[in-house]
C-alpha positions, -999 to +999 in steps of 0.1 A: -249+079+121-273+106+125-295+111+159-335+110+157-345+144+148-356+177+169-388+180+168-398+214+166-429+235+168-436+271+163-460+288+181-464+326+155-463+328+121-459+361+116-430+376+100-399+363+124-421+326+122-427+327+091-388+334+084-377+310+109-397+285+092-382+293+060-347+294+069-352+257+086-369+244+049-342+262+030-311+250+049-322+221+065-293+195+051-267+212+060-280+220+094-283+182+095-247+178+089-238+207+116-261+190+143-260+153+138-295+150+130-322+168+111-341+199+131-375+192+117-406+217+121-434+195+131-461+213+141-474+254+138-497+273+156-511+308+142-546+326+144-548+328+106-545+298+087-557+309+053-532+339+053-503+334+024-470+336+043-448+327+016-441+290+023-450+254+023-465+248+056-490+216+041-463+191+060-467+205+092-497+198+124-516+227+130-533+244+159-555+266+169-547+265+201-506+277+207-509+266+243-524+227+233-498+228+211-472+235+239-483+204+258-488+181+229-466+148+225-439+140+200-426+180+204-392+183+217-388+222+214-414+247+215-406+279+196-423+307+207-427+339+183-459+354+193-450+386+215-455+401+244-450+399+283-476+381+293-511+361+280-513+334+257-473+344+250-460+334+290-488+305+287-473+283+259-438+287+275-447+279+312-467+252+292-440+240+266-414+238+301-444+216+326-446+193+293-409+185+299-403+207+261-372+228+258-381+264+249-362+290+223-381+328+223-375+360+208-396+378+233-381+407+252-407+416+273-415+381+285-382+374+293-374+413+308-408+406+327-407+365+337-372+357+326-364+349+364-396+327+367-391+308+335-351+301+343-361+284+375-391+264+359-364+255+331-338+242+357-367+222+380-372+203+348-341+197+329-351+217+301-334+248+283-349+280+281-333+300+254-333+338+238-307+343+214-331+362+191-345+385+224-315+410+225-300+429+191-315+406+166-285+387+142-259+396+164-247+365+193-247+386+220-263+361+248-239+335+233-209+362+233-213+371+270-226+338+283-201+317+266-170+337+253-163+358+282-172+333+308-137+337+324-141+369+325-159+390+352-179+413+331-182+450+350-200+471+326-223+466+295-237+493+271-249+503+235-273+508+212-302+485+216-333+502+196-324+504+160-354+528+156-344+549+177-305+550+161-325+553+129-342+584+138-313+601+156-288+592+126-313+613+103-319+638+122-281+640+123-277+638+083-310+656+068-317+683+094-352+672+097-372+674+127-378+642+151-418+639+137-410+640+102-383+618+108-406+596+129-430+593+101-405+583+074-394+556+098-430+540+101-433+548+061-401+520+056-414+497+083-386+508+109-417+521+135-447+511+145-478+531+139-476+531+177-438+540+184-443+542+218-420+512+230-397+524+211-390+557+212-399+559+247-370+539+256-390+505+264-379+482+237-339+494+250-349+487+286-364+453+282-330+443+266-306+461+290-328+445+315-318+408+298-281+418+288-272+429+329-288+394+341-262+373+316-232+397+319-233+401+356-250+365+369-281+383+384-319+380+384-340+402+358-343+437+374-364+454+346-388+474+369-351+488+389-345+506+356-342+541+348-358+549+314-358+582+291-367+580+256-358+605+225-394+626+221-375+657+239-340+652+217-345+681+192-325+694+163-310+720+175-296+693+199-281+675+174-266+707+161-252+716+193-234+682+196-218+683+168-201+713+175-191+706+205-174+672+194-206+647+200-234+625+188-263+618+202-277+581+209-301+564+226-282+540+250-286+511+274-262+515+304-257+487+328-227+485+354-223+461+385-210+484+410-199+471+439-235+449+457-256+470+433-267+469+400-270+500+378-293+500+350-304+533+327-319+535+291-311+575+281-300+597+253-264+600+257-239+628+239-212+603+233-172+619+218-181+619+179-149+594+177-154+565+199-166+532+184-202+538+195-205+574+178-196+557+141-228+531+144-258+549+126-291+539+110-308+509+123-280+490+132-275+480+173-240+480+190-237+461+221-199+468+243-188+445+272-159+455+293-143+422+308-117+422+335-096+400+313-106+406+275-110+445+283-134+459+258-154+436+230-174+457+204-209+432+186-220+455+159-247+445+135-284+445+123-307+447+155-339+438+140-356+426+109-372+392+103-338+374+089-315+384+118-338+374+142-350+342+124-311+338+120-307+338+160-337+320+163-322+288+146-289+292+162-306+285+196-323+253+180-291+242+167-277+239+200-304+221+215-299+196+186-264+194+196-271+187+234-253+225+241-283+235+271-269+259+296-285+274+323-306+305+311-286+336+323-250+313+327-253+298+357-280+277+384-307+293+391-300+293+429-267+309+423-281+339+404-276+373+427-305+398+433-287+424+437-306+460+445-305+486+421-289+518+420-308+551+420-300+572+394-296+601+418-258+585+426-242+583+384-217+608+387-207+623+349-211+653+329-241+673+313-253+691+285-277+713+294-300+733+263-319+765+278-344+785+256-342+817+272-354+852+266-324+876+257-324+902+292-298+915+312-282+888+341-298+852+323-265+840+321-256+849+356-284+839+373-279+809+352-242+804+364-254+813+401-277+785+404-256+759+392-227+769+412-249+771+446-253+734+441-212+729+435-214+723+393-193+734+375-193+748+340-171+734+312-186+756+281-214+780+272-229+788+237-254+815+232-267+814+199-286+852+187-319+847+172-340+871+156-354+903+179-384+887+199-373+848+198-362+833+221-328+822+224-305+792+228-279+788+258-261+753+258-231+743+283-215+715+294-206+707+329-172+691+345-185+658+360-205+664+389-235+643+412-267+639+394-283+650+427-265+681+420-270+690+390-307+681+389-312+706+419-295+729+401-316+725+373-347+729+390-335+762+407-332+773+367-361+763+356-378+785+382-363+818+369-388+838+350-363+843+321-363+801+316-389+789+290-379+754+287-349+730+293-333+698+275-309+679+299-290+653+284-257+627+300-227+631+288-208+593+286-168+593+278-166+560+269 
């Protein structure tokens, strides 16, 4: 016998709204079967009711007004799809959870930002709060670490979390072209923004790391304790460089419970050209958890697009249909740990270091000297010749070494007058 229906209404119609809406119409009887009762859209909320989105929305209530919507009767799930950290976005859900609603998102930023507030509001009332769709699109990620590795005591999550940014990188990699006429291609196919900045500033990356470290390691959100760098410095020549010296470059979310603190760091990264990560190019996201039971699991899939995140979108309503409401980040609340972050001054690891230099007598020495005087170490050097006048290329490598360290040591370069400019860039072994 099949349950009354879930109730559902869906605050954004954009293009994840609009898709979530479409998948619901389109496979509505068999999610039926797989729930025990039909997940029914209700009610919608947008700003533009005359724009053509593709569908049949003549069945459903609408609103004006998202956060009346939130609050109104006969809604059992509020699904929110409008964006951003805070405003009308953080309204309907605090809203939606007061009104005694459960609450499914796709928002990042809010839950990066408020995820902390919203989980306690969710547990004071009963009421699920969840985000499938907030972190690498299509691929179960929250489920994977929340769920499938709960007997496991997850130490260390990473990967690729922007596909934008692995877009951009990957191309650079392949074509040759520069990082702005790559850029441009990227907002050309719909892969950027017109405004990039979230992404390619490392942002986007953060506010998921910031999300994946709360459910892998029990904690409260720490998104402002992060360490960010995005990919505007990354050049070609980089890319060049770590090819030959058996890397690629990505853009990767780092987050590792170490001992009472919790490290967090969104950074390019040369990674070895042969582990798992290295092989996942274009605008796909790769997330790796390393339980103490389960060792290493590798998610690999389509971070972004309207279907994979519609796709995760419905996955969350199905298991509110089924009665499947956990807490929001795998446990109470009151159990979560705030634990202080890391400085970024303690990672310990290698370097790759790109000088432009002009060709005199003693640049590589002084060079050598002023790393040394802070104890790092060299592993290789390559000096590229350029034509008479340029100025030239010097890349090494160090052995692993402080960060402290090496960052004095690169200040101590940058002052010599033979020292144009400077690219530092991690070195992970995973």
């Amino acid at each position: 016998m099949m349950l009354d229906p879930l109730r559902i209404a869906i605050a954004g119609l954009g293009t994840v709204g609009a898709e979530t809406t479409r998948l619901l119409q389109l496979h509505g009887a068999t999610l039926a079967m797989r729930c025990g009762r039909p997940v029914q859209v209700v009610a919608v909320s947008a700003r533009d009711r005359k724009r053509d989105r593709g569908i049949d929305l003549s069945a459903y209530a609408w609103w004006e007004d998202a956060a009346a919507m939130a609050a109104a009767p006969g809604i059992d799930v509020v699904v929110e799809l409008i964006g951003g950290a805070d405003g009308i976005a953080r309204r309907v859900c605090e809203i939606a959870l007061a009104a005694g609603k459960h609450v499914v998102t796709a928002n990042k930023a809010l839950i990066a930002h408020h995820g902390t507030d919203l989980a306690e509001r969710a547990q004071e009332g009963g009421q699920g709060l969840l985000f499938e769709a907030a972190v690498a699109g299509g691929i179960p990620v929250i489920k994977a670490l929340r769920e499938g590795l709960a007997a496991n005591r997850v130490t260390e999550v990473h990967g690729i979390l922007n596909g934008t940014c692995n877009y951009i990188l990957s191309r650079m990699r392949a074509t040759g072209e520069p990082f702005e006429r790559v850029l441009a291609e990227a907002q050309v196919l719909g892969y950027a923004e017109q405004d990039p900045s979230l992404d390619i500033d490392g942002i986007d990356a953060a506010h998921k790391l910031a999300i994946l470290a709360a459910v892998s390691f029990g904690c409260t959100v720490h998104f402002r304790a992060e360490n960010v760098e995005g990919i505007r410095h990354v050049t070609g020549d980089d890319i060049r460089f770590a090819e030959d010296l058996g890397y690629r470059v990505k853009l990767l979310g780092i987050a590792r419970a170490d001992g009472t603190q919790l490290e967090q760091r969104v950074h390019p990264c040369l990674v070895p050209a042969e582990s798992p990560i290295a092989q996942v190019d274009d605008v796909f996201n790769a997330v790796i958890a390393q339980g103490d039971f389960v060792d290493r699991v590798v998610l690999v899939g389509r971070g972004a697009g309207a279907g994979p995140t519609a796709s995760a979108v419905v996955a969350d309503l199905v298991d509110v249909a089924r009665g499947r409401v956990l807490p929001a980040f795998g446990m109470p609340f009151d159990r979560l740990d705030a634990r202080p972050p890391a400085p970024l001054s303690t990672r310990t690891g290698a370097y790759y270091l790109r000088l432009q230099v002009r060709d005199e007598v003693g640049v590589l020495a002084a060079i050598a000297q002023a790393l040394s005087a802070q104890g790092v170490s060299i592993e290789q050097f390559i000096q590229r010749r350029r034509d008479p006048g340029e100025l030239v290329p010097v890349v090494l490598t160090t052995h692993p070494t402080d960060e402290a360290k090496m960052l004095r040591g690169l200040a101590a370069i940058s002052g010599l007058d033979s020292v144009e400019s400077h690219c530092l860039i991690r070195i992970e072994s995973f």
